[in-house]
Structure formats: structure tokens, C-alpha cells
CHARMM internal coordinates of N, CA and C (Angstrom, degrees):
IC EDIT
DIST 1 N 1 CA 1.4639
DIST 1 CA 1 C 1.5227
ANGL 1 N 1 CA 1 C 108.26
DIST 1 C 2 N 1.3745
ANGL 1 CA 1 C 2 N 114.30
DIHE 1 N 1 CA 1 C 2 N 155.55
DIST 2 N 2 CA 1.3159
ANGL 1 C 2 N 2 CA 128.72
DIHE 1 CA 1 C 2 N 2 CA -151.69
DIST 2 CA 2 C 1.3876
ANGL 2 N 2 CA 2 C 101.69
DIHE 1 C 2 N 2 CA 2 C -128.15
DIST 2 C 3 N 1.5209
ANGL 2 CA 2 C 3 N 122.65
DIHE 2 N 2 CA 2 C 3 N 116.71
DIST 3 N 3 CA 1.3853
ANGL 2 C 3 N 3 CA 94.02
DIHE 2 CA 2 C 3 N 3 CA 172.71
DIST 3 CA 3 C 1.5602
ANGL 3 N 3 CA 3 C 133.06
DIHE 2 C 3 N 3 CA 3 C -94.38
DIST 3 C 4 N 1.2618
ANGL 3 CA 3 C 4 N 165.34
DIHE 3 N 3 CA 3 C 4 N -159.89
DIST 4 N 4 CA 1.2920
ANGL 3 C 4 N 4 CA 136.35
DIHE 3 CA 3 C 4 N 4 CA -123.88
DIST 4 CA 4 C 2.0946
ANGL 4 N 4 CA 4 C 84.44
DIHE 3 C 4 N 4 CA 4 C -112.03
DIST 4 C 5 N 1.3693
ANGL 4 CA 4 C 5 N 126.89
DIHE 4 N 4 CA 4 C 5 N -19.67
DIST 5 N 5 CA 1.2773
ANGL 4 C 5 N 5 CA 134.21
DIHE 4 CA 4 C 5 N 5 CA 177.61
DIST 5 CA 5 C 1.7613
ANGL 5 N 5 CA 5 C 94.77
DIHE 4 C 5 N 5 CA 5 C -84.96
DIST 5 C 6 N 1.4279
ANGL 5 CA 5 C 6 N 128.37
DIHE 5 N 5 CA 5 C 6 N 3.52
DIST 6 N 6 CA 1.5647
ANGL 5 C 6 N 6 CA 103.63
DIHE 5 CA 5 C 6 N 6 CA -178.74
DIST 6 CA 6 C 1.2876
ANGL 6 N 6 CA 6 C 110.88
DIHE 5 C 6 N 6 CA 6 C 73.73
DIST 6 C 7 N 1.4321
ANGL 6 CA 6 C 7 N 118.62
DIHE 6 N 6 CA 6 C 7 N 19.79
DIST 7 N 7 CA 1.8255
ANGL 6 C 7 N 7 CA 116.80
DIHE 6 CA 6 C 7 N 7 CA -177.51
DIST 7 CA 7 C 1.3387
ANGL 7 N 7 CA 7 C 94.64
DIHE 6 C 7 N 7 CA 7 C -85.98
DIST 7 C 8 N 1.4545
ANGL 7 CA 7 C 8 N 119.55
DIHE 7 N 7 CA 7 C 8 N 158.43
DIST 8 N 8 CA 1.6599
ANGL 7 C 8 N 8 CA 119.54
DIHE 7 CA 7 C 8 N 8 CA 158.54
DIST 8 CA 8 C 1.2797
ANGL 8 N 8 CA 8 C 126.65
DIHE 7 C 8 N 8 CA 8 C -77.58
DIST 8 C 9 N 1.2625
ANGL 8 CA 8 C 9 N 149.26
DIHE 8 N 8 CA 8 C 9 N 96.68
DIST 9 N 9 CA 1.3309
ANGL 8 C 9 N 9 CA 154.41
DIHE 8 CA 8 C 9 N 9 CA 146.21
DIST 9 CA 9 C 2.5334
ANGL 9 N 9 CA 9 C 105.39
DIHE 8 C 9 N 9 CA 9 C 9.23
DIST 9 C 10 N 1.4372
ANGL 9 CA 9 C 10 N 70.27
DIHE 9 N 9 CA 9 C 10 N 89.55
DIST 10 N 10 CA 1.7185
ANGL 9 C 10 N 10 CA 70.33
DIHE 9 CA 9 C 10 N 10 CA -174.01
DIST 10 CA 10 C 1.6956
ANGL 10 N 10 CA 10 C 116.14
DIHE 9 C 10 N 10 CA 10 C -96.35
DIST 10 C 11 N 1.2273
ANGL 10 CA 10 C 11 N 109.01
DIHE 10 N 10 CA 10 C 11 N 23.54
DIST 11 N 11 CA 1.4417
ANGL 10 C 11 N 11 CA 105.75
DIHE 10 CA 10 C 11 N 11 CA -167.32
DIST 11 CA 11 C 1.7403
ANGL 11 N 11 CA 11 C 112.01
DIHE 10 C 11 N 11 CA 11 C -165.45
DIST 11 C 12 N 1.1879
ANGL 11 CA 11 C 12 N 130.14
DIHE 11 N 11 CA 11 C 12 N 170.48
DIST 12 N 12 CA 1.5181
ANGL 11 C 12 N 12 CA 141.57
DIHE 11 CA 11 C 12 N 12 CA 173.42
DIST 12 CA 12 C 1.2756
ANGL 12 N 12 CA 12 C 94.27
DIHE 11 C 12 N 12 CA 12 C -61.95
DIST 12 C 13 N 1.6365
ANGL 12 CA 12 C 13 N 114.78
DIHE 12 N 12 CA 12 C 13 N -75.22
DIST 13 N 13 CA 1.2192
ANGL 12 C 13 N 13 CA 128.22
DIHE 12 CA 12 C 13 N 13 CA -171.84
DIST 13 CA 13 C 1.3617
ANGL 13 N 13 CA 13 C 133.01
DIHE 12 C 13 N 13 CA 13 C -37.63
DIST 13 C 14 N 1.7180
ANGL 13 CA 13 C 14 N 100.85
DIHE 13 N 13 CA 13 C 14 N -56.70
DIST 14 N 14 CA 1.1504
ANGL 13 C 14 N 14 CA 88.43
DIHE 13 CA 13 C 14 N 14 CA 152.90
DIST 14 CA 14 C 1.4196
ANGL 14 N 14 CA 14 C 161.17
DIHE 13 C 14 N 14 CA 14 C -117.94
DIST 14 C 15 N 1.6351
ANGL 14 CA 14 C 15 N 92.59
DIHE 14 N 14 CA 14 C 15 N 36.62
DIST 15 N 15 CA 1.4251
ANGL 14 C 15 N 15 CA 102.20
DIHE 14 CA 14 C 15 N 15 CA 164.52
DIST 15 CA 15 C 1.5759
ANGL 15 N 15 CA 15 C 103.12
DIHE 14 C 15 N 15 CA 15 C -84.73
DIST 15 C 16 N 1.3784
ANGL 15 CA 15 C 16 N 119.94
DIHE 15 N 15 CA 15 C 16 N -23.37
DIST 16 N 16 CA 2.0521
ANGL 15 C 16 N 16 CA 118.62
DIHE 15 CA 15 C 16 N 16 CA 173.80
DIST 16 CA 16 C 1.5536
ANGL 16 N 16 CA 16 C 105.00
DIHE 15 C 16 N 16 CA 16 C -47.43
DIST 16 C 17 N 1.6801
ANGL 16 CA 16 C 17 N 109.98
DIHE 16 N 16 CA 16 C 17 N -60.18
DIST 17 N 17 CA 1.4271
ANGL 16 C 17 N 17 CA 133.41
DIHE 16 CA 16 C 17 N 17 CA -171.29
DIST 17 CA 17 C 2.0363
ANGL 17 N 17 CA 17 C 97.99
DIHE 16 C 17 N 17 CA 17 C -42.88
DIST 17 C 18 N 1.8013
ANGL 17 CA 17 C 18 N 99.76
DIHE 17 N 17 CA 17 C 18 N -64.86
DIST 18 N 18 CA 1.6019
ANGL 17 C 18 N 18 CA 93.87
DIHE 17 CA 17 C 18 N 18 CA -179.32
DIST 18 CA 18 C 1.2455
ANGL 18 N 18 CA 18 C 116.05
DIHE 17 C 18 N 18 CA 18 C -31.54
DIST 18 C 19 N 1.8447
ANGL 18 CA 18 C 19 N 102.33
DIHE 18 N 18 CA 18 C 19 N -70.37
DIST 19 N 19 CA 1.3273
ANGL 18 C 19 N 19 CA 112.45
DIHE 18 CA 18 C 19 N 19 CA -155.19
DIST 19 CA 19 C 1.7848
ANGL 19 N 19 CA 19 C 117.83
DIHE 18 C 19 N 19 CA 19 C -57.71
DIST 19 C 20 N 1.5773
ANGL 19 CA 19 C 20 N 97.52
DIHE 19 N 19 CA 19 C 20 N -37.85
DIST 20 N 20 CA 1.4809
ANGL 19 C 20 N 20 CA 92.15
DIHE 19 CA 19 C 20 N 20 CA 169.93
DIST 20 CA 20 C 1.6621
ANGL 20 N 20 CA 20 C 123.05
DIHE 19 C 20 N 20 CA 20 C -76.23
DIST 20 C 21 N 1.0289
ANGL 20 CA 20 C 21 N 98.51
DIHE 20 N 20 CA 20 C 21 N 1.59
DIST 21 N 21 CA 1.3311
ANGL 20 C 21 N 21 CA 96.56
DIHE 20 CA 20 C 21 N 21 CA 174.09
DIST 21 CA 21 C 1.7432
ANGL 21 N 21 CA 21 C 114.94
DIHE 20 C 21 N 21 CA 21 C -99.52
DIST 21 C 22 N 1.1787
ANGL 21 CA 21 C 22 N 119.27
DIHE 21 N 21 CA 21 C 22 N -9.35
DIST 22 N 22 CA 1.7422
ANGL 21 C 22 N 22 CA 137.34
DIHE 21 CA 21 C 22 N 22 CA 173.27
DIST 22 CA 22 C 1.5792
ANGL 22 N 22 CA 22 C 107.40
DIHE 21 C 22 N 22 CA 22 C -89.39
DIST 22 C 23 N 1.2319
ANGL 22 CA 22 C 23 N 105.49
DIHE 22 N 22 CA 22 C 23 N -42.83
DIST 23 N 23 CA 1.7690
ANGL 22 C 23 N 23 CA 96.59
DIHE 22 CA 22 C 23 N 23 CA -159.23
DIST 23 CA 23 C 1.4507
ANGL 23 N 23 CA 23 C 112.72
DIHE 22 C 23 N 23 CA 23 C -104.18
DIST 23 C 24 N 1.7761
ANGL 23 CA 23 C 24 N 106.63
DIHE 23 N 23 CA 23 C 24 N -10.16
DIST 24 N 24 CA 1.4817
ANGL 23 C 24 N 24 CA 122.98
DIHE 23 CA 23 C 24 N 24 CA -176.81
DIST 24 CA 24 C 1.6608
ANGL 24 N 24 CA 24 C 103.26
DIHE 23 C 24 N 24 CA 24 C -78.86
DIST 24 C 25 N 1.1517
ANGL 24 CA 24 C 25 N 144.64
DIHE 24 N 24 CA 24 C 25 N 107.47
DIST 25 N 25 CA 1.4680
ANGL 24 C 25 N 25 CA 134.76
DIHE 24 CA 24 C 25 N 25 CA -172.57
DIST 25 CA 25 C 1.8972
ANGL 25 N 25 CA 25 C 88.29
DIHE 24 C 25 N 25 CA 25 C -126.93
DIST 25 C 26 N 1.7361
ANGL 25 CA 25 C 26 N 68.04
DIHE 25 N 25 CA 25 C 26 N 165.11
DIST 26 N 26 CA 2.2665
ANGL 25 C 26 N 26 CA 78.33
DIHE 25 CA 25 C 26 N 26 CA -159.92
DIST 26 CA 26 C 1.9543
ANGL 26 N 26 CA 26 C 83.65
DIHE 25 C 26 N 26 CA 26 C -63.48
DIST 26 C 27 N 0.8725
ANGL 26 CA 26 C 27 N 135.50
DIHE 26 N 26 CA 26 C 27 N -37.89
DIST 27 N 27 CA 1.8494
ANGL 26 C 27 N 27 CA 143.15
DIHE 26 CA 26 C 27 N 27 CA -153.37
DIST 27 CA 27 C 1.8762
ANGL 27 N 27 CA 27 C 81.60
DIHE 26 C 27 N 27 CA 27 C -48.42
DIST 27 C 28 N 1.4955
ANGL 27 CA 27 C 28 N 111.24
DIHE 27 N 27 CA 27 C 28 N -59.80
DIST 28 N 28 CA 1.6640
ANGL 27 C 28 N 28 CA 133.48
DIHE 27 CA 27 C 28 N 28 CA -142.97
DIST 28 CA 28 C 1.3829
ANGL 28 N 28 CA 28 C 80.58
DIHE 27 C 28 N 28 CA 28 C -65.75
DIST 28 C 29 N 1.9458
ANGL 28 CA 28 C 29 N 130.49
DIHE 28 N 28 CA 28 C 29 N -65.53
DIST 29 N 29 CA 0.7873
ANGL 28 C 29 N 29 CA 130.89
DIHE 28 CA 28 C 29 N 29 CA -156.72
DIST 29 CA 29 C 1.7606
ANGL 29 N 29 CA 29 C 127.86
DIHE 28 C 29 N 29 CA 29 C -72.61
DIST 29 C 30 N 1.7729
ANGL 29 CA 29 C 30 N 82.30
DIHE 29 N 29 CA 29 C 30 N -9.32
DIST 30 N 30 CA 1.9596
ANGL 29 C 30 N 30 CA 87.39
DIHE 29 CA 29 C 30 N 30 CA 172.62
DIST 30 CA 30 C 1.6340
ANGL 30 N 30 CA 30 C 110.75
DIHE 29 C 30 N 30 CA 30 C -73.22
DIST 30 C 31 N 1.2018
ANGL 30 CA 30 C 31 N 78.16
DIHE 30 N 30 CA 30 C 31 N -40.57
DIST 31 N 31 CA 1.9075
ANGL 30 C 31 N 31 CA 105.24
DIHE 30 CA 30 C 31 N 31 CA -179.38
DIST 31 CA 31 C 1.7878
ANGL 31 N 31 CA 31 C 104.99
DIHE 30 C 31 N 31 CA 31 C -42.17
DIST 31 C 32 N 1.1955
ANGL 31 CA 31 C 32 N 87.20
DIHE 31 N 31 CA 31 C 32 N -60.86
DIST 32 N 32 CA 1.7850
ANGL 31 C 32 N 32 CA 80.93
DIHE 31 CA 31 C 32 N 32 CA -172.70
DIST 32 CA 32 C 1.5522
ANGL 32 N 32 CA 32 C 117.38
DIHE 31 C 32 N 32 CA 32 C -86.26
DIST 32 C 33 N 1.0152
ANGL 32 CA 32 C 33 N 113.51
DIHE 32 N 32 CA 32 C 33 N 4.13
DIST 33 N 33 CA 1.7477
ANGL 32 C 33 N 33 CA 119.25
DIHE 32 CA 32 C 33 N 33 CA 179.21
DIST 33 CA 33 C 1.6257
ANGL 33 N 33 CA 33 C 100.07
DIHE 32 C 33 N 33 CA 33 C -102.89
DIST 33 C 34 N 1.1514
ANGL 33 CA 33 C 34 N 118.89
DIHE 33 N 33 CA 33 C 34 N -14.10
DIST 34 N 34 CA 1.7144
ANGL 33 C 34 N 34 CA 133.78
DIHE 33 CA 33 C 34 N 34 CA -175.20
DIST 34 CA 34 C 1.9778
ANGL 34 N 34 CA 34 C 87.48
DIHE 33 C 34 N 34 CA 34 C -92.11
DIST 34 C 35 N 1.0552
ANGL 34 CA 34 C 35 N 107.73
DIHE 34 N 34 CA 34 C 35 N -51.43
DIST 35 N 35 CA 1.6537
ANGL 34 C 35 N 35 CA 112.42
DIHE 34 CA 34 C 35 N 35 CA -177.75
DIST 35 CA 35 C 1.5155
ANGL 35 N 35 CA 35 C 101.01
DIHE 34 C 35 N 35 CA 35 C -52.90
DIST 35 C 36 N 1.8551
ANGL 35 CA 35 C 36 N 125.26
DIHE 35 N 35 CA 35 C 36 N -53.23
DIST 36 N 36 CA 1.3376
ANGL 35 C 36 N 36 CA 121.47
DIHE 35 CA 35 C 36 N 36 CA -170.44
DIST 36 CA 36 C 1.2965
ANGL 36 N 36 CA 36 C 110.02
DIHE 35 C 36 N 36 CA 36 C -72.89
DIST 36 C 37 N 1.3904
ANGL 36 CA 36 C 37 N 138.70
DIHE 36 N 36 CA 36 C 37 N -10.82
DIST 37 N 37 CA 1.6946
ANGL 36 C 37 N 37 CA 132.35
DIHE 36 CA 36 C 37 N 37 CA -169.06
DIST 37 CA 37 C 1.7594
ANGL 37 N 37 CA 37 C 71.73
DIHE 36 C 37 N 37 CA 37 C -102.52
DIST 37 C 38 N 1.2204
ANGL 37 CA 37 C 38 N 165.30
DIHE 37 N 37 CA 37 C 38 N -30.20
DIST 38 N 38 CA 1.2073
ANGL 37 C 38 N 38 CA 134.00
DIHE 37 CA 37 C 38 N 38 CA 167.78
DIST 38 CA 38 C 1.3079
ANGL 38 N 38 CA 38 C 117.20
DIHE 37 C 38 N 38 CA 38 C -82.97
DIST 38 C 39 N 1.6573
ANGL 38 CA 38 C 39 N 134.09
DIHE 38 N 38 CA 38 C 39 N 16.78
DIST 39 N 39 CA 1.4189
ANGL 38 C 39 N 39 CA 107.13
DIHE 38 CA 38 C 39 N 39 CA -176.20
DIST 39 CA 39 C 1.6130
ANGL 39 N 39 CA 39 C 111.21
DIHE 38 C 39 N 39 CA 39 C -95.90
DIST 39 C 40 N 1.1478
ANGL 39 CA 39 C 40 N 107.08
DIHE 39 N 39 CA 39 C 40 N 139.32
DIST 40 N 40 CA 1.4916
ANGL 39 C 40 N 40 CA 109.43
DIHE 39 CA 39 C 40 N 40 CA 168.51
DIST 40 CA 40 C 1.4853
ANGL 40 N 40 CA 40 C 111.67
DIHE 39 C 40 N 40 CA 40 C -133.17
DIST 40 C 41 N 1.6268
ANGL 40 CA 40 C 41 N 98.00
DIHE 40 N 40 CA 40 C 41 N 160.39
DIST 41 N 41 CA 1.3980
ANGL 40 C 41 N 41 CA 105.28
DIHE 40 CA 40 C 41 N 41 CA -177.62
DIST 41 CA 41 C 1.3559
ANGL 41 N 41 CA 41 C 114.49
DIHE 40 C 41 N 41 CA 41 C -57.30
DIST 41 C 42 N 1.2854
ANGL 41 CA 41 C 42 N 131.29
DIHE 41 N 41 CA 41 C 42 N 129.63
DIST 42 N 42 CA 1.6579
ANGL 41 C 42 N 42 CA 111.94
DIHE 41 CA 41 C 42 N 42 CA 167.55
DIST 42 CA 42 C 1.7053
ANGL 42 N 42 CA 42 C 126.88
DIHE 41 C 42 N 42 CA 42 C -70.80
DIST 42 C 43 N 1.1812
ANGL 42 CA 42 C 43 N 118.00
DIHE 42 N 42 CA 42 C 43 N 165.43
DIST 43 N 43 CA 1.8315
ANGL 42 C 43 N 43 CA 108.95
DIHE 42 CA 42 C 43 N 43 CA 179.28
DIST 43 CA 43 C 1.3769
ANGL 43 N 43 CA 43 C 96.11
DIHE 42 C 43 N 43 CA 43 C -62.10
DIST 43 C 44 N 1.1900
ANGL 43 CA 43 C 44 N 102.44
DIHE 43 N 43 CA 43 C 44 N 147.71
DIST 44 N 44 CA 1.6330
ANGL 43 C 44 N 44 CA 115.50
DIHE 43 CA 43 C 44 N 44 CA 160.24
DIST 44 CA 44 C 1.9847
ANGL 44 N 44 CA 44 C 116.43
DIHE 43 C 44 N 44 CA 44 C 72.50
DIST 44 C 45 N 1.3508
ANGL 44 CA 44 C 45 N 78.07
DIHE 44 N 44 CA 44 C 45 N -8.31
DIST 45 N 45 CA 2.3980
ANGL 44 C 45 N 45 CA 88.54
DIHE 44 CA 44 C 45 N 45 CA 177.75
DIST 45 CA 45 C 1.5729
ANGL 45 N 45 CA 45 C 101.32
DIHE 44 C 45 N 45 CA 45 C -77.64
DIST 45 C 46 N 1.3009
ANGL 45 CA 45 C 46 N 111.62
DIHE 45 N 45 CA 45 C 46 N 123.35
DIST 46 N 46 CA 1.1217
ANGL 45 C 46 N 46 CA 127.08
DIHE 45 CA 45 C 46 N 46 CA 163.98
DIST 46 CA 46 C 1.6184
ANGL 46 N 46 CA 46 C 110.55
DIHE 45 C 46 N 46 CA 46 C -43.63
DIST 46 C 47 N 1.5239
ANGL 46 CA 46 C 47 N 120.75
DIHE 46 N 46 CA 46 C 47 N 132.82
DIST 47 N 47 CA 1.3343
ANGL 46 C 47 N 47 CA 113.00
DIHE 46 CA 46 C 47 N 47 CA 176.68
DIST 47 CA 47 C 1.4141
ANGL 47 N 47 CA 47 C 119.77
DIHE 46 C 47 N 47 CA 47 C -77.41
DIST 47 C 48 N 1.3109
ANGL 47 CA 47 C 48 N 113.15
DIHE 47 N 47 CA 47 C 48 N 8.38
DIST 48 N 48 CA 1.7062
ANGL 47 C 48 N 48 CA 110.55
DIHE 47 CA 47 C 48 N 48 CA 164.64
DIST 48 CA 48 C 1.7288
ANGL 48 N 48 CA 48 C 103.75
DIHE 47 C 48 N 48 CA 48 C -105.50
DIST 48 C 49 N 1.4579
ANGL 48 CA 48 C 49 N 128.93
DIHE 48 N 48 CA 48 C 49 N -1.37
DIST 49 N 49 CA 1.3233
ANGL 48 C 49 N 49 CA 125.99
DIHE 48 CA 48 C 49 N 49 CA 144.03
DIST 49 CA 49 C 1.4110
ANGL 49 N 49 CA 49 C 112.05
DIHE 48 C 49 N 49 CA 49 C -59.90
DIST 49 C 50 N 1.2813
ANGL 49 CA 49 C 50 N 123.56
DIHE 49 N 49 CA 49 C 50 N -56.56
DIST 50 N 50 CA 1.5599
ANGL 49 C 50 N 50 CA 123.59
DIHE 49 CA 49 C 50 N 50 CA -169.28
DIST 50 CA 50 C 1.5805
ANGL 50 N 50 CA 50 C 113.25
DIHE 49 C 50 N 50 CA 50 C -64.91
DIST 50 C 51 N 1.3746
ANGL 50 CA 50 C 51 N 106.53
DIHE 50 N 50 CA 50 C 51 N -39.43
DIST 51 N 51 CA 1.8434
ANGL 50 C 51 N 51 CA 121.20
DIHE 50 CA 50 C 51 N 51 CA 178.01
DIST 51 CA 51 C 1.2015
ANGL 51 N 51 CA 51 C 75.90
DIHE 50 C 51 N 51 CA 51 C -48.18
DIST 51 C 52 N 1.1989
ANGL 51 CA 51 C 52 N 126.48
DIHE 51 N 51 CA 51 C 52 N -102.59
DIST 52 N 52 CA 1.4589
ANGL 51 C 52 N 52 CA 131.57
DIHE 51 CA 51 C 52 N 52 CA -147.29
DIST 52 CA 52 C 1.7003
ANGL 52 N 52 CA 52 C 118.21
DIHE 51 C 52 N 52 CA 52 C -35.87
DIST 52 C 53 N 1.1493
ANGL 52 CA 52 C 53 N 110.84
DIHE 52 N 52 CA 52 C 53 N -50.06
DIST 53 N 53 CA 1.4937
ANGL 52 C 53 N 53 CA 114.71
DIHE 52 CA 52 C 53 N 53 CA -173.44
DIST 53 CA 53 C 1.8961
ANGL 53 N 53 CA 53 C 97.30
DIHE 52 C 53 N 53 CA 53 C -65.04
DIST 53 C 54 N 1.3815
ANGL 53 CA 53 C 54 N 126.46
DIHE 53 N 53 CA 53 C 54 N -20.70
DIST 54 N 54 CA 1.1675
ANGL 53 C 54 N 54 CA 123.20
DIHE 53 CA 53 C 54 N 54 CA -171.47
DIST 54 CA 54 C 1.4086
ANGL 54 N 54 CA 54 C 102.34
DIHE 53 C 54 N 54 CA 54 C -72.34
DIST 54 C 55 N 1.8413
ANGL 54 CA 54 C 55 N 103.19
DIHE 54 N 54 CA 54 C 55 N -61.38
DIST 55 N 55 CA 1.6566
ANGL 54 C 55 N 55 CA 110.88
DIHE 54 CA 54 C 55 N 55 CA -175.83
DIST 55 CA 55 C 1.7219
ANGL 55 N 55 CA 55 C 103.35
DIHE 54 C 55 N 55 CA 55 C -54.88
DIST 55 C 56 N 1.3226
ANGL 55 CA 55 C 56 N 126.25
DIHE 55 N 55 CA 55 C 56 N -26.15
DIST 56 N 56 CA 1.5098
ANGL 55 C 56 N 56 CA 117.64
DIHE 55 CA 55 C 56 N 56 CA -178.78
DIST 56 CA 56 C 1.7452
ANGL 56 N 56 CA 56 C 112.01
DIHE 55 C 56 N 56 CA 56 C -55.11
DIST 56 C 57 N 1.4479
ANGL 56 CA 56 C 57 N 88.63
DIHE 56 N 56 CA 56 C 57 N -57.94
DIST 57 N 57 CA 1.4103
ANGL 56 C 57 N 57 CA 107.80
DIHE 56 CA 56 C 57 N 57 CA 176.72
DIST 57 CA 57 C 1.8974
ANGL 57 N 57 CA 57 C 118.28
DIHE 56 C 57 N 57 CA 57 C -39.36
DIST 57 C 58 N 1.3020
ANGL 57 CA 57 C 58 N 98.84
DIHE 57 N 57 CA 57 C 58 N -63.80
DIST 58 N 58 CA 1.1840
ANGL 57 C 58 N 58 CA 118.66
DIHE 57 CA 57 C 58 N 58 CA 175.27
DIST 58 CA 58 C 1.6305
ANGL 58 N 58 CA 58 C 133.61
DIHE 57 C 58 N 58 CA 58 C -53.84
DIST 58 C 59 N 1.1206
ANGL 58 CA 58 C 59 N 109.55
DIHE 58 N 58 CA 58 C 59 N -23.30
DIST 59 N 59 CA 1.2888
ANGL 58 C 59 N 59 CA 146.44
DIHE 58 CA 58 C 59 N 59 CA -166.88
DIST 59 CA 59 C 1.6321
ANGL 59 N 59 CA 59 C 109.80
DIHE 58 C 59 N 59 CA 59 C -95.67
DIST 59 C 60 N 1.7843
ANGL 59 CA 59 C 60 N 102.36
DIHE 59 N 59 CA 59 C 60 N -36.21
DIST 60 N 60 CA 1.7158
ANGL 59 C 60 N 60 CA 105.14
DIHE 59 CA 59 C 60 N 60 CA 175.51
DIST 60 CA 60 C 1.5950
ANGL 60 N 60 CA 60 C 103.53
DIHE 59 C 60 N 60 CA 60 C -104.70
DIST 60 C 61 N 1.4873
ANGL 60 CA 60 C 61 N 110.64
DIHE 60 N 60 CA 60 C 61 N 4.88
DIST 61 N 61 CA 1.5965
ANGL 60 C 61 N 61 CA 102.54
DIHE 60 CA 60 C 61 N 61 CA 163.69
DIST 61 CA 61 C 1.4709
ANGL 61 N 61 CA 61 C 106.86
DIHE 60 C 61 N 61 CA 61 C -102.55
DIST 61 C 62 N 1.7472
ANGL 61 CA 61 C 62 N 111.54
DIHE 61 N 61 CA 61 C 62 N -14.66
DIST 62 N 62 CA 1.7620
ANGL 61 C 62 N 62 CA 101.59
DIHE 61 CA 61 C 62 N 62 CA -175.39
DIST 62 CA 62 C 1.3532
ANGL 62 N 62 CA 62 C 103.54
DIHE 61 C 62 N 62 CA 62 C -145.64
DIST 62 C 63 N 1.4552
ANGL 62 CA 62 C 63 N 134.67
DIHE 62 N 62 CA 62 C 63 N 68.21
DIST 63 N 63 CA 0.9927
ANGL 62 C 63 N 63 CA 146.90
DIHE 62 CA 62 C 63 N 63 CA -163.51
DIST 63 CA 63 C 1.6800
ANGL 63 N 63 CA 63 C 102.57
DIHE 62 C 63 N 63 CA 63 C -50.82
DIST 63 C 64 N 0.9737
ANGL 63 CA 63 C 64 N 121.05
DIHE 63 N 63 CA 63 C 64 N -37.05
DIST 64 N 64 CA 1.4520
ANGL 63 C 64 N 64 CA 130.00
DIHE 63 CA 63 C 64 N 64 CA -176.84
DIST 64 CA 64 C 1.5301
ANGL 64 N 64 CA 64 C 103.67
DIHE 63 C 64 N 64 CA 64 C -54.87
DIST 64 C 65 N 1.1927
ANGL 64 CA 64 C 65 N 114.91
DIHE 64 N 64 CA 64 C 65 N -35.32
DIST 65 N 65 CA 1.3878
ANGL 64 C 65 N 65 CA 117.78
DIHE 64 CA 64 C 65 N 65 CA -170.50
DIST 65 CA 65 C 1.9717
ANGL 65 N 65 CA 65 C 110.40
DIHE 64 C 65 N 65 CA 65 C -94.99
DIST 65 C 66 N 1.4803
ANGL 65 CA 65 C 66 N 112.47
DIHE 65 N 65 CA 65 C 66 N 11.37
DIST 66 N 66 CA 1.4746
ANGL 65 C 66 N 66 CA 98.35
DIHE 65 CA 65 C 66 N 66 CA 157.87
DIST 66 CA 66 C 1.0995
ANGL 66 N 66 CA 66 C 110.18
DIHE 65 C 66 N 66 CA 66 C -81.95
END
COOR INIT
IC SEED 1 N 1 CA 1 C
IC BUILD
């Protein structure tokens, strides 16, 4: 990957930084913040099922924060 100056991609990081910065569009990110004001616990889901599905959630709206 190339970055938009033709630099070489010198690192993990920041080829993560590119890519989330190309494929993340505000549309994707309404989408999944519209997904978190609907999540609720289900009956009977263990609340370390729901933790998790929250941090999942959370994690593809703020990657910085896994």
C-alpha cells in the first residue's frame, strides 16, 4: 500500500491507521453508533456475553480503544 504522497507503508501501525482511515466512512460509522443506541442485553444472556458484544461493537466504531 501506497500512501496518497507515494510514501512506502513502513510499519503495522501504520498501514492499520491507512486502512482505517480508507474503509471507515462517516455512512459505516453512523451505522454502527445507530447499532449501539439499539443494543440491549438479551433475556437470559449472561452479562459477560453482552460486555463483550458491547466492547465488539465499540471497538469497530473506535478501534483505538481495543
Amino acid at each position: 500500500i501506497q500512501t496518497q504522497l507515494e510514501q512506502p507503508v513502513n510499519s503495522w501501525t501504520q498501514f492499520k491507521q491507512l486502512f482505517i482511515h480508507r474503509f471507515r466512512t462517516p455512512e459505516k460509522i453512523e451505522s454502527l453508533r445507530g447499532r449501539l443506541r439499539s443494543l440491549w442485553q438479551n433475556d437470559n444472556e449472561p452479562t459477560a456475553d453482552y460486555f463483550e458484544r458491547l466492547k465488539s461493537l465499540m471497538s469497530e466504531i473506535e478501534p483505538q480503544t481495543s
